[in-house]
C-alpha positions as CSV (number, residue, x, y, z in Angstrom):
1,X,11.7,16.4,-16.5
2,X,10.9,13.1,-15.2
3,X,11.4,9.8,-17.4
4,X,8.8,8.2,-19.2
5,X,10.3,4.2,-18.1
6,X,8.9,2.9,-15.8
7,X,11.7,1.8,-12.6
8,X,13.1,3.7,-9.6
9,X,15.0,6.9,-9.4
10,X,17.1,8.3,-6.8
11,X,16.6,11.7,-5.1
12,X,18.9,12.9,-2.5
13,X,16.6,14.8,0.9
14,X,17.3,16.4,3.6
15,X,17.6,14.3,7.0
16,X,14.4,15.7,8.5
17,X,12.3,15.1,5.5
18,X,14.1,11.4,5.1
19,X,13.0,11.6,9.1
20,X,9.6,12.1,8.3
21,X,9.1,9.7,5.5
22,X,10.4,7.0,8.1
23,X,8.0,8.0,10.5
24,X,4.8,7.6,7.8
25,X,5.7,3.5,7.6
26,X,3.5,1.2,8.1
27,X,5.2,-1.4,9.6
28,X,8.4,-3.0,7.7
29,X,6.6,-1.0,4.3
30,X,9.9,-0.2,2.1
31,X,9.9,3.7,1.7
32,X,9.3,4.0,-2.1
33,X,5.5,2.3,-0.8
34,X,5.0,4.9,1.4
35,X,5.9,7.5,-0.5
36,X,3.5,6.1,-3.5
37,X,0.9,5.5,-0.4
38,X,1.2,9.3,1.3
39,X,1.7,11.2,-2.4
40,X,-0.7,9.4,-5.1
41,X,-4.0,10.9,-5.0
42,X,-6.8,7.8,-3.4
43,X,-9.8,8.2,-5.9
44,X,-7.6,8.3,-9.3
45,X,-7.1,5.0,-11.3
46,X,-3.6,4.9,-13.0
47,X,-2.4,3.5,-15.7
48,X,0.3,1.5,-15.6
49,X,3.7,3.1,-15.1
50,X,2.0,6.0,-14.3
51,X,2.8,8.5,-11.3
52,X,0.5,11.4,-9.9
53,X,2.0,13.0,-7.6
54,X,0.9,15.1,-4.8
55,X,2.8,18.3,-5.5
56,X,1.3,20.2,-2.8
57,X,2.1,17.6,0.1
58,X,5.7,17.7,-0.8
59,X,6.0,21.2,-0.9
60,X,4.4,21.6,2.4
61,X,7.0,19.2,3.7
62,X,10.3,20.8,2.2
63,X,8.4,24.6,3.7
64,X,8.7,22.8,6.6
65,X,12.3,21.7,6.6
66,X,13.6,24.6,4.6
67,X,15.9,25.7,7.6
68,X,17.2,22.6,8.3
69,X,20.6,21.7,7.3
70,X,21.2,19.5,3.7
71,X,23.6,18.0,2.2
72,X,25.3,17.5,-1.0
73,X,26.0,14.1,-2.1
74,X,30.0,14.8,-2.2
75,X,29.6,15.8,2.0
76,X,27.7,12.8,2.3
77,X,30.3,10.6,0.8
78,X,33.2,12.5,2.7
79,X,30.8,12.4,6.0
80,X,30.5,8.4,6.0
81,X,33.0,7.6,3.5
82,X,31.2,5.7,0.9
């Protein structure tokens, strides 16, 4: 369940769809603006700290990348040592 506070959380994706999110900038746009930009419906007025959130697009894009290889965050760390 997602938090009702209103600031930035951290998800962990798959290199093609983090691929694919960097490909839908606009620009220098930081990627949490084009994720609000591709995912929150157009026509709908928000309140604030409010999030609607295109279900449907992102599961179209994890369908597409389900074969791709993931990772977990503990390969991740060993992988570039952070």
């Amino acid at each position: 369940m997602a938090d009702t506070i209103c600031g930035m959380q951290t998800i962990e994706v798959s290199d093609t769809i983090y691929n694919e999110i960097i490909s839908r900038r606009k620009g220098r746009e930081s990627i949490s603006k084009t994720l609000e930009r591709e995912l929150k419906p157009k026509s709908e007025t928000l309140a604030p700290c409010e999030t609607a959130v295109n279900v449907e697009g992102i599961d179209e894009m994890v369908r597409r990348t389900s074969r791709e290889k993931t990772y977990t965050s503990e390969e991740l760390r060993a992988k570039y040592g952070v």
